[in-house]
C-alpha positions, 0 to 999 in steps of 0.5 A, spaced: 486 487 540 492 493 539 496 487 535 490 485 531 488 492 530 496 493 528 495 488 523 489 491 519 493 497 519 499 495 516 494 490 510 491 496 509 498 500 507 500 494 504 494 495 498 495 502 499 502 501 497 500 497 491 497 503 489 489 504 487 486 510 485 487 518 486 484 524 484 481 525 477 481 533 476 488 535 480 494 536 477 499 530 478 505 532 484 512 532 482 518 529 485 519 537 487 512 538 489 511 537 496 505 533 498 502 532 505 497 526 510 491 531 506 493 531 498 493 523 500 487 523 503 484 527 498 486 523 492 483 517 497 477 520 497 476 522 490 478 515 488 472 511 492 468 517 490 469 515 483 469 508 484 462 509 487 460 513 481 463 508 477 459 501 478 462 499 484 456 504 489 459 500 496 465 501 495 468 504 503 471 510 505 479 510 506 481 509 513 488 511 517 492 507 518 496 508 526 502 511 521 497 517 519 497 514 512 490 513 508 488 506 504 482 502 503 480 497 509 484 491 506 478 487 506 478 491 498 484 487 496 486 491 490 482 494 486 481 494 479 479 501 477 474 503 471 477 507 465 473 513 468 477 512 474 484 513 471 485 519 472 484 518 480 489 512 480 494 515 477 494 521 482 493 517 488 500 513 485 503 520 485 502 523 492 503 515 494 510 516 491 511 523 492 510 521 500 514 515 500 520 519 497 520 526 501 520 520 508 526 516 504 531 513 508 531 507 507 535 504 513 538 497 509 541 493 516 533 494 518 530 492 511 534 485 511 533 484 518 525 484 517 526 480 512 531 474 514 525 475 520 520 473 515 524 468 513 525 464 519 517 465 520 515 462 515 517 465 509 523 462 506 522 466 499 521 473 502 527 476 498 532 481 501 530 489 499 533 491 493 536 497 492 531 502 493 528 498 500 523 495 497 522 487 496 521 484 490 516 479 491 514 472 489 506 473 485 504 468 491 504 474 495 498 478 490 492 479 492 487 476 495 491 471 499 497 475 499 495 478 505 493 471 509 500 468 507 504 475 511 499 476 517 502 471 522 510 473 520 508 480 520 505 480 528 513 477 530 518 481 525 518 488 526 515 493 521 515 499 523 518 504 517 517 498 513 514 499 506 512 492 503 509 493 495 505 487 494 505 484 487 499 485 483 494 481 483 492 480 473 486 477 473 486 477 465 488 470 464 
């Protein structure tokens, strides 16, 4: 049950990651500006609040994740925020990226070797991290089927400290 729990939890950092929603009246943070597990919380809040408010009345709470970072359930997918909820999205993308750069020190050795990992479980075009640590991935990897194709490697390679960006889902065309 703790893998499977695991498993939750790093699908829902992944969405996290992707970036969805934030707070809609809250100054957007800076690179020099300091922002905490509570910013991040919040702007979640204010996000499924907006979303809530906005059309979509089921939309679920943020959840933590084993880490302490907040997302949405990865059973949301990734969500497409009304025009009323912009603002809230441009926030929780800022506080997501203000964390990411205050934690980054991207250990490359242990970048690639999780994605010479996911190669040999399966994945034979998960590319090696770029430069800034994150993996450029193929739009196979969108939402929704993104996360049913990582689940399986994700339970054999070591993740811990890895940030995987999926790509996002355009569902215009």
């Amino acid at each position: 049950m703790n893998n499977a729990r695991r498993i939750v939890a790093v699908a829902a950092a992944l969405f996290v990651l992707v970036g969805c929603g934030g707070a809609h009246n809250s100054a957007t943070p800076t690179a020099t500006a300091s922002v905490g597990k509570d910013d991040q919380r919040s702007a979640y809040r204010e996000f499924a609040q907006c979303m809530r408010q906005n059309g979509q009345p089921n939309f679920p709470d943020p959840v933590q994740d084993a880490n302490g970072d907040w997302g949405f359930p990865a059973s949301v997918g990734k969500p497409v925020a009304p025009a009323a909820c912009e603002a809230a999205y441009r926030q929780l993308r800022a506080v997501n990226q203000n964390l990411a750069e205050q934690g980054s020190h991207v250990d490359m050795t242990k970048l690639r070797d999780f994605a010479k990992c996911m190669r040999e479980h399966g994945l034979s075009d998960w590319p090696d991290p770029n430069a800034d640590g994150l993996f450029p991935l193929p739009g196979r990897y969108a939402p929704p089927n993104g996360n049913q194709l990582i689940e399986a490697p994700l339970r054999s390679c070591p993740h811990d400290g890895v940030n995987i960006q999926l790509p996002r889902y355009d569902n215009t065309k």
